[in-house]
VOGU-3710 file (C-alpha; in Angstrom, 3 decimals, decimal comma):
1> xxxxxxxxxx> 21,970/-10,185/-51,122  18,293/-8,778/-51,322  17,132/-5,482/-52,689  16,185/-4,168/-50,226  18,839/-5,222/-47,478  22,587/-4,798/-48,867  22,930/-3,485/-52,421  21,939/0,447/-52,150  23,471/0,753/-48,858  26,783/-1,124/-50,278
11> xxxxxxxxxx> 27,123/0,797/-53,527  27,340/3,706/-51,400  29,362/2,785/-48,958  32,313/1,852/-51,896  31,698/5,297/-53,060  32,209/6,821/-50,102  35,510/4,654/-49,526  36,880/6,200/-52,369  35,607/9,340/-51,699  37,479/9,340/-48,466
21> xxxxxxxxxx> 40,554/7,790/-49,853  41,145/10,607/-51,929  40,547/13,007/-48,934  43,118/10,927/-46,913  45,844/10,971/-49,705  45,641/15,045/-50,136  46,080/15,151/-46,392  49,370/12,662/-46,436  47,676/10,261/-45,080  48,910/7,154/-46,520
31> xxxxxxxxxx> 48,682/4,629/-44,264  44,955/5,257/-43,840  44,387/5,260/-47,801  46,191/1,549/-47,752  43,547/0,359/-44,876  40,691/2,034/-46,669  41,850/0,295/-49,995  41,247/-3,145/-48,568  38,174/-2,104/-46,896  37,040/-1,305/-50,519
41> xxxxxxxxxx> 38,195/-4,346/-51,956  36,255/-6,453/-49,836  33,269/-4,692/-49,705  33,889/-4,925/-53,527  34,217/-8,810/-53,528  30,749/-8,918/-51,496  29,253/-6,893/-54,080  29,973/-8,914/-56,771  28,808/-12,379/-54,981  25,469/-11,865/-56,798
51> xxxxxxxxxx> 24,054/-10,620/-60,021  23,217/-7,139/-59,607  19,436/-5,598/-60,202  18,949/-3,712/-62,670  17,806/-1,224/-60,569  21,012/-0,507/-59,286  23,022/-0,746/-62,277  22,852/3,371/-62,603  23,632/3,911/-58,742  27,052/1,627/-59,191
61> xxxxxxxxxx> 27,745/2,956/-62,443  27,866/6,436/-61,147  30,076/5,065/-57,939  32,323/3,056/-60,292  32,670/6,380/-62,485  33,370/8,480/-59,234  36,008/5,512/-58,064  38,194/5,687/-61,321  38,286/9,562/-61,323  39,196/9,193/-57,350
71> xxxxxxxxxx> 42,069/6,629/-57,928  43,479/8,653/-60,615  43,747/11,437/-58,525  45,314/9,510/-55,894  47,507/7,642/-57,892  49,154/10,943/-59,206  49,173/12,269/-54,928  51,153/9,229/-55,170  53,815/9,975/-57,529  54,030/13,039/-56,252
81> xxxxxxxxxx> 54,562/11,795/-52,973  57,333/9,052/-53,994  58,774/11,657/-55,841  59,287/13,814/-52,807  60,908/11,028/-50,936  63,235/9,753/-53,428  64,565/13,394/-53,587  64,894/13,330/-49,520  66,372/9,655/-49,951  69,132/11,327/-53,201
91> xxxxxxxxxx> 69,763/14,533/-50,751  70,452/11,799/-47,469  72,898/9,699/-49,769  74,600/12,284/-50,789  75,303/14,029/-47,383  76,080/10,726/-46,429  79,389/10,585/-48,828  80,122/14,276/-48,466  80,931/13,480/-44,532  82,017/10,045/-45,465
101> xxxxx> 84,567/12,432/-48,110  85,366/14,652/-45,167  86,313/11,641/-42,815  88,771/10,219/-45,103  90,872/13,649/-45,900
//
């Protein structure tokens, strides 16, 4: 990859992935976040096929900085979300026996 073809353009488009992966997870949007994950990942692998210049070391620091903060953030949406559903999953089960309870008396 050349200077002046692929690495600006591709540090900012990972930033923006994550950017917009934390946007999608406070909206619920899970499935999305997943998609944009291995968007990321491979835009990622392309970005590390060559050394990087120098002069782009600050630009992908600051979009590797912005990335971690992002993922944490999502990670906890996460918990929060899985959370949420094994509560919905604890309340089905246990409608589930009351009725099977009622059935059998």
């Amino acid at each position: 990859m050349n200077a002046s073809t692929g690495w600006e353009p591709q540090i900012k488009q990972f930033r923006l992935l994550s950017m917009e992966m934390l946007e999608l997870a406070q909206a619920g949007e899970w499935e999305t976040v997943t998609e944009w994950e291995v968007k990321r990942r491979v835009l990622l692998d392309e970005l590390f096929q060559a050394p990087l210049p120098v002069e782009f070391a600050p630009l992908l620091k600051d979009a590797v900085e912005i990335t971690l903060a992002n993922d944490a953030q999502v990670q906890e949406l996460a918990r929060t979300e899985m959370n949420k559903l094994s509560d919905k999953l604890r309340a089905l089960r246990q409608g589930r026996r009351a009725l099977s309870a009622y059935h059998d008396s």
